[in-house]
N, CA, C and O atoms as a CHARMM CRD file, in Angstrom:
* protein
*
  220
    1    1 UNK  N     37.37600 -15.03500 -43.53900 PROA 1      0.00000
    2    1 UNK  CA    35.97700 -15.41800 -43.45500 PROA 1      0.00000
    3    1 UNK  C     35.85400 -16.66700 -42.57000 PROA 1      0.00000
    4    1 UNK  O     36.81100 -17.43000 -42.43700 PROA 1      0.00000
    5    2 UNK  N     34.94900 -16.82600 -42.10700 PROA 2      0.00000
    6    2 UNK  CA    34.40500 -17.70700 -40.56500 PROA 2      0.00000
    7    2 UNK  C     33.76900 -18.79300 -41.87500 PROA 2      0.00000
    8    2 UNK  O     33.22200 -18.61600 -42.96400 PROA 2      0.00000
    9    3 UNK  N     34.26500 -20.15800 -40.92700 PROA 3      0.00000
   10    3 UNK  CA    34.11500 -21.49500 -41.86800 PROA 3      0.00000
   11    3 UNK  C     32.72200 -21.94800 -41.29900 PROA 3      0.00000
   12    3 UNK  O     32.47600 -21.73900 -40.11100 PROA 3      0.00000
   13    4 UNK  N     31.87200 -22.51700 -42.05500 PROA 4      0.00000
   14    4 UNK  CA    30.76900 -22.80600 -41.66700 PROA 4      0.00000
   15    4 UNK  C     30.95100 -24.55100 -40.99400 PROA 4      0.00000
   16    4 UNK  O     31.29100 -25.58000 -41.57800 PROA 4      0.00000
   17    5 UNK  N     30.56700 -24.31400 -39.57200 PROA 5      0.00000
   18    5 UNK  CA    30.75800 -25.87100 -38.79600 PROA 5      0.00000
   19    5 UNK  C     29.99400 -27.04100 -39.74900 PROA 5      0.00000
   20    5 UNK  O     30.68800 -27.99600 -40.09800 PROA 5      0.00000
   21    6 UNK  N     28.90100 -27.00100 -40.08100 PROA 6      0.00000
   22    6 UNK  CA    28.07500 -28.11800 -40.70200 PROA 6      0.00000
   23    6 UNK  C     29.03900 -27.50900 -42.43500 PROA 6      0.00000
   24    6 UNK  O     27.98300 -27.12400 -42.93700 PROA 6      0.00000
   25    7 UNK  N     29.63700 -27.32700 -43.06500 PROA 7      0.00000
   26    7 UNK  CA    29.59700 -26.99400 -44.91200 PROA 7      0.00000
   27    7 UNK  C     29.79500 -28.30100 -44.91200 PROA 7      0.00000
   28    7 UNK  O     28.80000 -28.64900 -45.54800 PROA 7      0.00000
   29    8 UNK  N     30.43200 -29.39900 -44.62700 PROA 8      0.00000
   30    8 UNK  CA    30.51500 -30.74400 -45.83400 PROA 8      0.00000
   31    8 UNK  C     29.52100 -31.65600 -45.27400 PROA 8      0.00000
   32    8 UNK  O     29.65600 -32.86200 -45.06700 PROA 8      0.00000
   33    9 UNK  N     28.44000 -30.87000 -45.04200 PROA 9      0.00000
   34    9 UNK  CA    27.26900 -32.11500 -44.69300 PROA 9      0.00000
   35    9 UNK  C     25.81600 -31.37800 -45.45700 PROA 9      0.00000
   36    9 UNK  O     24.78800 -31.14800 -44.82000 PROA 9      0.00000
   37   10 UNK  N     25.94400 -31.15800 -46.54200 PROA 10     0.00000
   38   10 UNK  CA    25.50200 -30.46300 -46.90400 PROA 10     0.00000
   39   10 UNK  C     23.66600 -31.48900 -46.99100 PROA 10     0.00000
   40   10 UNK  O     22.63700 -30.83300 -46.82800 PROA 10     0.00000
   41   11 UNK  N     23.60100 -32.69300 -47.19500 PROA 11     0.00000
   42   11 UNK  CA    22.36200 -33.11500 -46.92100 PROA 11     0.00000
   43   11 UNK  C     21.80900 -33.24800 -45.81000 PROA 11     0.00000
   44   11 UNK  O     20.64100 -33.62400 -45.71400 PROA 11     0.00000
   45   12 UNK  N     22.68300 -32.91600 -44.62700 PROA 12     0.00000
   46   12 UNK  CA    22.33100 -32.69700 -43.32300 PROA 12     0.00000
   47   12 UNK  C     21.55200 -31.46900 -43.14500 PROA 12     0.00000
   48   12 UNK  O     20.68300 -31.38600 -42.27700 PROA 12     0.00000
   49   13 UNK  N     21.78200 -30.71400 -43.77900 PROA 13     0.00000
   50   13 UNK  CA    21.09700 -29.15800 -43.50500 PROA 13     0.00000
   51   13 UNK  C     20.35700 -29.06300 -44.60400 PROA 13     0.00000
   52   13 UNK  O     19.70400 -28.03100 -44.44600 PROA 13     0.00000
   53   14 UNK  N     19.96100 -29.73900 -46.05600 PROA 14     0.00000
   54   14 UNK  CA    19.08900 -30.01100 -46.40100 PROA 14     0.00000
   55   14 UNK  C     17.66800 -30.85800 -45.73500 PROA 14     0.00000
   56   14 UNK  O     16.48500 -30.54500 -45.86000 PROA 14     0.00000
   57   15 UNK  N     18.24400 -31.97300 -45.03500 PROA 15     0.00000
   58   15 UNK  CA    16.89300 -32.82900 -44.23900 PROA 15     0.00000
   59   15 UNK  C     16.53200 -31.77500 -43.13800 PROA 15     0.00000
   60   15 UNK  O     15.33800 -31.65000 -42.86300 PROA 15     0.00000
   61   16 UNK  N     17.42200 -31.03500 -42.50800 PROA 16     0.00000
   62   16 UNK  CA    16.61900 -30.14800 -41.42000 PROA 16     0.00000
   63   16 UNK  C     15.66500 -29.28400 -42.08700 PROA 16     0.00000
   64   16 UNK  O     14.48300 -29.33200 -41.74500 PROA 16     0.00000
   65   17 UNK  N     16.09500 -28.41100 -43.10600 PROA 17     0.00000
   66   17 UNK  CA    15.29200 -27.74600 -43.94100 PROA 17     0.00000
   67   17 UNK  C     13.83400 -28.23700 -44.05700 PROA 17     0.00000
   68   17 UNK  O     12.80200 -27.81300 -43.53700 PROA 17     0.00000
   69   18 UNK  N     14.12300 -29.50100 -45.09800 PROA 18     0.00000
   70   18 UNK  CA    12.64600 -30.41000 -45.20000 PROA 18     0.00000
   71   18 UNK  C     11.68700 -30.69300 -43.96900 PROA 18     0.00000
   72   18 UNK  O     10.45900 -30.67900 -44.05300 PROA 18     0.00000
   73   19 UNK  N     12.31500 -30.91900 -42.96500 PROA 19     0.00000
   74   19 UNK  CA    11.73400 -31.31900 -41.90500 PROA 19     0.00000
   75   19 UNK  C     11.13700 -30.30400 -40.97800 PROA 19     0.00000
   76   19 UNK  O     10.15300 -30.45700 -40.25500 PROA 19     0.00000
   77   20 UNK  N     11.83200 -29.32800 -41.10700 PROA 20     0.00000
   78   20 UNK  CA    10.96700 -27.57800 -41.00500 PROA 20     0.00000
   79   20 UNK  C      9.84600 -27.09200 -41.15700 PROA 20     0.00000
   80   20 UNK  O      9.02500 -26.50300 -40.45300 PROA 20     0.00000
   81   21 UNK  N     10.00000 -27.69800 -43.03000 PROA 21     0.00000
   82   21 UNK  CA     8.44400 -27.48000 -43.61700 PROA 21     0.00000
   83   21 UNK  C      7.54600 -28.45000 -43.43800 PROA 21     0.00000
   84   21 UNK  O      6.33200 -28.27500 -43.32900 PROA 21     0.00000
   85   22 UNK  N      8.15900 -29.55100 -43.40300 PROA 22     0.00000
   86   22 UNK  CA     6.83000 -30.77800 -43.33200 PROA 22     0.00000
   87   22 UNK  C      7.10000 -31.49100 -41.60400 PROA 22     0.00000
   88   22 UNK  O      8.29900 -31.60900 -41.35200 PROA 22     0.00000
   89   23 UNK  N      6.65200 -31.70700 -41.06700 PROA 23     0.00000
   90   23 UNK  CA     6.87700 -32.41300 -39.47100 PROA 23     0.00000
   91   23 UNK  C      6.43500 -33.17900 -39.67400 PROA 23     0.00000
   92   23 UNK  O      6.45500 -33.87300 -38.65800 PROA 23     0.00000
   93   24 UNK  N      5.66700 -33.91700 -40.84300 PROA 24     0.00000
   94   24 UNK  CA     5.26800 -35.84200 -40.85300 PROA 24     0.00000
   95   24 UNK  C      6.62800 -36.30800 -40.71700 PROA 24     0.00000
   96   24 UNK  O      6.87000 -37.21000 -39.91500 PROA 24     0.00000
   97   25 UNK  N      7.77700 -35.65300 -41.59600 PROA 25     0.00000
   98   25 UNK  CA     8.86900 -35.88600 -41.82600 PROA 25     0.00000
   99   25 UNK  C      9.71100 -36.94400 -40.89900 PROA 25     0.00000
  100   25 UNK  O     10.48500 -37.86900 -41.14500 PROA 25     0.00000
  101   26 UNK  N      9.11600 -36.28500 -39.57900 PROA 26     0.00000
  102   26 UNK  CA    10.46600 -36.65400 -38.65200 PROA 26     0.00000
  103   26 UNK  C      9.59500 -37.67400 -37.90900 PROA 26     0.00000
  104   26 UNK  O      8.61300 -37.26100 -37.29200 PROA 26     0.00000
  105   27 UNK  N      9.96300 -39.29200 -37.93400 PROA 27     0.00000
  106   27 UNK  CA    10.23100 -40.28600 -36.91000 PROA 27     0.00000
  107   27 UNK  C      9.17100 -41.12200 -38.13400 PROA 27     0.00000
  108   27 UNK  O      8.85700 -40.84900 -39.29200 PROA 27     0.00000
  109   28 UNK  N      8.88400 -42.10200 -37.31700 PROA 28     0.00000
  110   28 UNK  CA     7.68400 -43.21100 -37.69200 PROA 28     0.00000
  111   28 UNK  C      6.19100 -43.19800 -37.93300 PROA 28     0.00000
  112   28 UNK  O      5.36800 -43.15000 -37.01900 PROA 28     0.00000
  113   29 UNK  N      5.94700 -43.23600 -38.98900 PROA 29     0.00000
  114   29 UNK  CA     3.91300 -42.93400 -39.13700 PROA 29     0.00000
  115   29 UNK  C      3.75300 -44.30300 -38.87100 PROA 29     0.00000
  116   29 UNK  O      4.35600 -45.32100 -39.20800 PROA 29     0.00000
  117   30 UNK  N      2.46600 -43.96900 -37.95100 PROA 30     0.00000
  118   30 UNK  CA     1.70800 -44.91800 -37.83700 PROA 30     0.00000
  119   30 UNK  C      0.55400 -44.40500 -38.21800 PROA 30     0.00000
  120   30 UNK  O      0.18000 -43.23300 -38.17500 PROA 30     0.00000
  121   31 UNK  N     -0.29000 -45.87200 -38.80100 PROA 31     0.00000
  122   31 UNK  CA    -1.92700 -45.87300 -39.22900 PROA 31     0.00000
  123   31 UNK  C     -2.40800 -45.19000 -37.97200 PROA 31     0.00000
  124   31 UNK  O     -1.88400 -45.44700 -36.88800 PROA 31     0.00000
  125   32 UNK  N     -3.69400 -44.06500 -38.13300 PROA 32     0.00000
  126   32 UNK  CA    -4.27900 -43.33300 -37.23800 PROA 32     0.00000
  127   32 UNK  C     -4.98700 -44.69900 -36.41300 PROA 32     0.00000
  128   32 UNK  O     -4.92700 -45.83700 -36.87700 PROA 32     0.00000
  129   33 UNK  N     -5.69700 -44.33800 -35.04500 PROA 33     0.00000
  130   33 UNK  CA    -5.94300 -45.39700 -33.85100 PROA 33     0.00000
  131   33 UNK  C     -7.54500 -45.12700 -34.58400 PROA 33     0.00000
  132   33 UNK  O     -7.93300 -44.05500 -35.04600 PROA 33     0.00000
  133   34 UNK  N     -8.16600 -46.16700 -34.54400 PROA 34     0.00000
  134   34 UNK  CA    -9.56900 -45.78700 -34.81600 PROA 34     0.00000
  135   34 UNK  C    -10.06700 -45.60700 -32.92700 PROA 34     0.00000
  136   34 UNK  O     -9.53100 -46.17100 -31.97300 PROA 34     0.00000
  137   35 UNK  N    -11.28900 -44.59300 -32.91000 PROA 35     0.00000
  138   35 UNK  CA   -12.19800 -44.32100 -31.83000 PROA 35     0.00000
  139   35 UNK  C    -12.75300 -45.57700 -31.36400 PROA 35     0.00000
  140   35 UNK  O    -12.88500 -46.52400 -32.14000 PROA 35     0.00000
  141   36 UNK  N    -13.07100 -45.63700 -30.20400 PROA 36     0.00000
  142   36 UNK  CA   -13.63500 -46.54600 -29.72300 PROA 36     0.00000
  143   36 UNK  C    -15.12000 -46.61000 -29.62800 PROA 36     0.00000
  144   36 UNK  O    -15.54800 -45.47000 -29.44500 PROA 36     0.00000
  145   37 UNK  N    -16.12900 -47.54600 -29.68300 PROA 37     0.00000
  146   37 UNK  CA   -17.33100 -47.04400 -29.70400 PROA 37     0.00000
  147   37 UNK  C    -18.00000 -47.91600 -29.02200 PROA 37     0.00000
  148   37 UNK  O    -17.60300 -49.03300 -28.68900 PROA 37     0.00000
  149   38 UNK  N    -19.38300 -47.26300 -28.72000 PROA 38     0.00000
  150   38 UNK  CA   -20.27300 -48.28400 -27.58800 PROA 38     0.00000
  151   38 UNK  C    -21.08500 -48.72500 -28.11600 PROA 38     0.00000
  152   38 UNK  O    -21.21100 -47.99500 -29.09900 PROA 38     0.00000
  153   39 UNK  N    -22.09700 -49.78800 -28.19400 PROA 39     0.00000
  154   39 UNK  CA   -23.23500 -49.81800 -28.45800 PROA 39     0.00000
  155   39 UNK  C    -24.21200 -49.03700 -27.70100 PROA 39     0.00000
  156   39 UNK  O    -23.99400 -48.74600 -26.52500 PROA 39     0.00000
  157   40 UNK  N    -25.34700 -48.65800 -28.35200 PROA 40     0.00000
  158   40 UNK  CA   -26.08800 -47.51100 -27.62300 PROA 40     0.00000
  159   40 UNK  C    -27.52100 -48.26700 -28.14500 PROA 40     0.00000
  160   40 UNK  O    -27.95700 -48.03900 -29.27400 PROA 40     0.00000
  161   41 UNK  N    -28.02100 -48.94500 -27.45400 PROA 41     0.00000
  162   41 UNK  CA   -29.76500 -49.35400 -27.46800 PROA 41     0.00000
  163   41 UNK  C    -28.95800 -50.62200 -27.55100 PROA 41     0.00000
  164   41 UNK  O    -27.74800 -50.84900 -27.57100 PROA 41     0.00000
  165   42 UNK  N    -30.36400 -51.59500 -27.60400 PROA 42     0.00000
  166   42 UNK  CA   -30.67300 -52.89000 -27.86800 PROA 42     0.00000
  167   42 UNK  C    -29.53300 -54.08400 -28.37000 PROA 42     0.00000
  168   42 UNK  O    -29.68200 -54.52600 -29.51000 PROA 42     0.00000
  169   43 UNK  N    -28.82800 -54.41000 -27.85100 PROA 43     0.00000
  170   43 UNK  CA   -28.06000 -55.32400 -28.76900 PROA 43     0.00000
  171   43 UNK  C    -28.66700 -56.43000 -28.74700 PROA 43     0.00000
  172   43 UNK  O    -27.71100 -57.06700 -29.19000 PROA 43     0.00000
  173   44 UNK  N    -29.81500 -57.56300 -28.54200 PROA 44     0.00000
  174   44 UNK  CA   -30.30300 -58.74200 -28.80900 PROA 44     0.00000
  175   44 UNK  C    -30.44900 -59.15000 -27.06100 PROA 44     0.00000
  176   44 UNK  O    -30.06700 -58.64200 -26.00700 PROA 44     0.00000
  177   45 UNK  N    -31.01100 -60.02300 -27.35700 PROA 45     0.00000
  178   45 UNK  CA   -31.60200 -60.89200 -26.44900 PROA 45     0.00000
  179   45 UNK  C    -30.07000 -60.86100 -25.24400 PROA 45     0.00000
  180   45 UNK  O    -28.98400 -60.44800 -25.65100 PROA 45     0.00000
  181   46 UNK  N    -30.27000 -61.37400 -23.76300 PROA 46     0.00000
  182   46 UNK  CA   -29.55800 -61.98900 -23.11200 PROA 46     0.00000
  183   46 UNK  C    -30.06900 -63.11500 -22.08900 PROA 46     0.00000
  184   46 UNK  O    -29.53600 -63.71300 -21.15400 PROA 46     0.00000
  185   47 UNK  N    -31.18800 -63.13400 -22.61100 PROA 47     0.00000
  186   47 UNK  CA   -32.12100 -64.42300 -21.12000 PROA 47     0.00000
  187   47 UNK  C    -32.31400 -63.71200 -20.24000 PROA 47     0.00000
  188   47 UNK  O    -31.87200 -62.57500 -20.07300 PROA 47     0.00000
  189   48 UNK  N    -33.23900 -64.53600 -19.36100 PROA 48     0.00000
  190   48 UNK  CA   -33.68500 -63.91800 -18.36500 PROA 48     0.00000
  191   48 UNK  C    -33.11600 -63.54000 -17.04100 PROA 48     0.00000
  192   48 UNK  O    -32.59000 -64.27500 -16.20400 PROA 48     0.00000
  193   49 UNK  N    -33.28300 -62.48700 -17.01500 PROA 49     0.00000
  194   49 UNK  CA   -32.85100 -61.43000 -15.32800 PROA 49     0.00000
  195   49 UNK  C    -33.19900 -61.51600 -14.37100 PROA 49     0.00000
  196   49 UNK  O    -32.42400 -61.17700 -13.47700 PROA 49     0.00000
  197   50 UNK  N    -34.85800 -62.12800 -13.92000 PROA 50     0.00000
  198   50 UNK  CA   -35.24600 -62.28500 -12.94600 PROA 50     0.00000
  199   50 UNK  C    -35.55300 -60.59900 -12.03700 PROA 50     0.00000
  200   50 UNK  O    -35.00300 -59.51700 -12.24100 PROA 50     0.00000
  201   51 UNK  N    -36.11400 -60.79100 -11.51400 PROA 51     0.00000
  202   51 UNK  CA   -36.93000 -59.77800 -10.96700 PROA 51     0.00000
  203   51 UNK  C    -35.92600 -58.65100 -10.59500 PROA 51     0.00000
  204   51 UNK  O    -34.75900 -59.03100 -10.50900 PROA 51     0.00000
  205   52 UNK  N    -36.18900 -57.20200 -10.33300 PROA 52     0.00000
  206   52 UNK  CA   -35.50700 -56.31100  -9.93700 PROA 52     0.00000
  207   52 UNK  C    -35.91700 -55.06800  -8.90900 PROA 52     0.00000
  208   52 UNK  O    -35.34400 -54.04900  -8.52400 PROA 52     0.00000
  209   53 UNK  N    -37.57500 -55.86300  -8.60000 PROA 53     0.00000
  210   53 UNK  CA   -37.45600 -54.92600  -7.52100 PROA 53     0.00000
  211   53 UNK  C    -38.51300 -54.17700  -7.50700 PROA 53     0.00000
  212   53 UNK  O    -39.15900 -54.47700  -8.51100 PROA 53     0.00000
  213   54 UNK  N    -39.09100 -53.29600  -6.86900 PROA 54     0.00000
  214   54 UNK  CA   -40.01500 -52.20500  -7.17500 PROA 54     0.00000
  215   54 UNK  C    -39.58100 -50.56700  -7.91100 PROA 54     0.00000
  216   54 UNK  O    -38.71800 -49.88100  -7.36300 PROA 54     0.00000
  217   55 UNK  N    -40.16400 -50.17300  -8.95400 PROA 55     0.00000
  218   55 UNK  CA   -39.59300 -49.11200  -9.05300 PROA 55     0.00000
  219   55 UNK  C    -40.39200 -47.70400  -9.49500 PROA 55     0.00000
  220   55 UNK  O    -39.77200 -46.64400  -9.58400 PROA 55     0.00000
């Protein structure tokens, strides 16, 4: 009978297993990036602009 290359690593081919089913598994989590966002209307006052023209 043919010897199995990995048999005395037997938690080695357990973590591949795990990591099969779950893929968070493998490397470093990081906290998700929050979206970036714009202001959209009015944010307050900025002084005056001075003229812009005809339009």
């Amino acid at each position: 009978m043919e010897k199995k290359k990995w048999g005395k690593y037997r938690l080695f081919d357990t973590c591949l297993i795990a990591t099969a089913l779950d893929s968070e598994l493998i490397g470093p989590t990081f906290p998700p990036i929050p979206s970036i966002t714009f202001p959209v209307g009015p944010t307050g006052g900025t002084g005056p602009t001075g003229v812009t023209g005809p339009t």
